[in-house]
N, C-alpha and C positions, 0 to 999 in steps of 0.2 A: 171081393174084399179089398178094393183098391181105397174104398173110400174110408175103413176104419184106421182108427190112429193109430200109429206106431209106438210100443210106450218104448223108454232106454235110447231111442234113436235122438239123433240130433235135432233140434225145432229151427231152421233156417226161417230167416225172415220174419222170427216171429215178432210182435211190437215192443219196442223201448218206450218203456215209463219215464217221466220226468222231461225237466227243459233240453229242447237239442242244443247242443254245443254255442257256444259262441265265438264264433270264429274272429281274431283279431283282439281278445280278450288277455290279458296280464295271466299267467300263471297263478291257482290259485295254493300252487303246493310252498311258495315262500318261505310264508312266516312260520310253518312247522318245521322245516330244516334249520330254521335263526334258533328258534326254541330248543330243538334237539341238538346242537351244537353248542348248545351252552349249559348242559347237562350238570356237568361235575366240575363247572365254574365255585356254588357257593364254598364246597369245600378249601379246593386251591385258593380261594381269596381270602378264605380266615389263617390256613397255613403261610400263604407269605406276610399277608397281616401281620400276624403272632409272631412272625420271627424275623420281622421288622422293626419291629418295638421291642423286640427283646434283645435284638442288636443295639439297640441304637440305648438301651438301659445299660449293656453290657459296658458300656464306655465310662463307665464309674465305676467298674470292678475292677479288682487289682488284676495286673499281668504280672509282677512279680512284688513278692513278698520275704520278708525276713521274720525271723520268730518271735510272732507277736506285733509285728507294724508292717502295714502295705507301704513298701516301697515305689512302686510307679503303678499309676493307671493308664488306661489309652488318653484321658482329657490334660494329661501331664503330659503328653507327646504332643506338640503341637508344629511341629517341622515340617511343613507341607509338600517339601523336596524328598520328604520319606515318605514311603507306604506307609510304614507300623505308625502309622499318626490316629490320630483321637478322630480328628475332622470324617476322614475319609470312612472309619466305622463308622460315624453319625450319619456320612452323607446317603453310606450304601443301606444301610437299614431306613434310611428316612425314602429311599426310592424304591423299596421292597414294600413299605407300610404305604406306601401311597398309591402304588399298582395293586395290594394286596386288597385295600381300601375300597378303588376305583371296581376291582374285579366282583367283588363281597357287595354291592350296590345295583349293578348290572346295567349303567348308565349306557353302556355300549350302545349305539345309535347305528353306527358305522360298523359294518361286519368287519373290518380286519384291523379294529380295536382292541377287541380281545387277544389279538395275537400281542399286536404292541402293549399290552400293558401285561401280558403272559413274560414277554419276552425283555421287558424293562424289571418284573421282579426277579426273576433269572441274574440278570445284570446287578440288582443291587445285594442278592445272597452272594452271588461270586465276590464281588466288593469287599463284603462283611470279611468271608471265607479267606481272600487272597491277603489282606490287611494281619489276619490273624495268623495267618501261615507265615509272613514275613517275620512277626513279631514275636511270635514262639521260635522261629530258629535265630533271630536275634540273642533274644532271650537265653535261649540253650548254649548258644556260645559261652555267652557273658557267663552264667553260671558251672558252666563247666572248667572257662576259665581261671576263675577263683577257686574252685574246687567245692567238693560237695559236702564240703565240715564247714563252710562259711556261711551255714544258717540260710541259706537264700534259698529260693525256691519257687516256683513256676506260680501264679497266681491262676484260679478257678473260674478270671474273668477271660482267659484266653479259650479255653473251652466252653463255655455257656455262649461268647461269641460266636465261636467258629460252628458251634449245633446250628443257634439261632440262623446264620449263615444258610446253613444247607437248608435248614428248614424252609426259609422263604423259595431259595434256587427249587427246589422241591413242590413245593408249591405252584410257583410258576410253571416248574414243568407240565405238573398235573394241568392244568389252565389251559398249557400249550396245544399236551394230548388230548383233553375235551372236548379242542373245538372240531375233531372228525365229525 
């Protein structure tokens, strides 16, 4: 019985089908790691997209209001020596919408592209965000100041900002964390 086959046992040496190896040959596992690493890209680039442009719309909504007439917008602050400036919302939304843009396209050529433009919409929702956090507690001074029978009151542009804001930062994160 030496000569019948073993069935369940191991088959040592038995033939490999297909081309032998190519020794000195490029990896050919690359381009599925580039692919899989930009997984839940298209999401993150509509989300900093979207609230890049929705920052940077926000800049014509009132930040504060009296009853009945908007008292100031962000494009009526133009003081470049202050954060709560109009500018500086335009700038940080208009560099969340263009990372958001760049990401939502998938022009990435360069693997640590995507980080840098992850990590530029990041930078322009913090922008949005820090711009409106100065402005609202500007704001809340000033109005508390006068008191709160002086008809004045926090405008709805500082909040649709400050979402917009996170939204893109959010975004980018997503972007960030994708590229595992």
């Amino acid at each position: 019985q030496y000569g019948a086959p073993q069935y369940g046992a191991p088959q040592y040496g038995a033939p490999q089908y297909g081309a032998p190896p190519q020794y000195g040959a490029p990896p050919q596992y690359a381009p599925a790691i580039r692919v899989g690493a930009r997984a839940g890209t298209p999401i993150a680039g509509l989300l900093a997209l979207a609230g890049g442009v929705v920052a940077i719309g926000s800049a014509w909504l009132p930040w504060a209001t009296a009853t009945g007439a908007t008292l100031m917008t962000p494009m009526d602050q133009t003081d470049m020596s202050d954060l709560a400036c109009g500018y500086y919302l335009v700038i940080g939304g208009a560099i969340a919408a263009a990372c958001g843009l760049l990401l939502l396209m998938r022009i990435a050529t360069n693997p640590s592209l995507p980080m840098l433009l992850s990590i530029g919409a990041i930078a322009g929702g913090v922008l949005a965000v820090a711009v409106e956090f100065v402005a609202y507690g500007r704001l809340n001074d000033s109005i508390s100041l006068y008191g709160s029978n002086s008809g004045v009151s926090l405008g709805y542009g500082l909040y649709i900002g400050a979402a917009a804001g996170v939204a893109a930062a959010v975004g980018g994160l997503m972007a960030l964390a994708g590229r595992r």
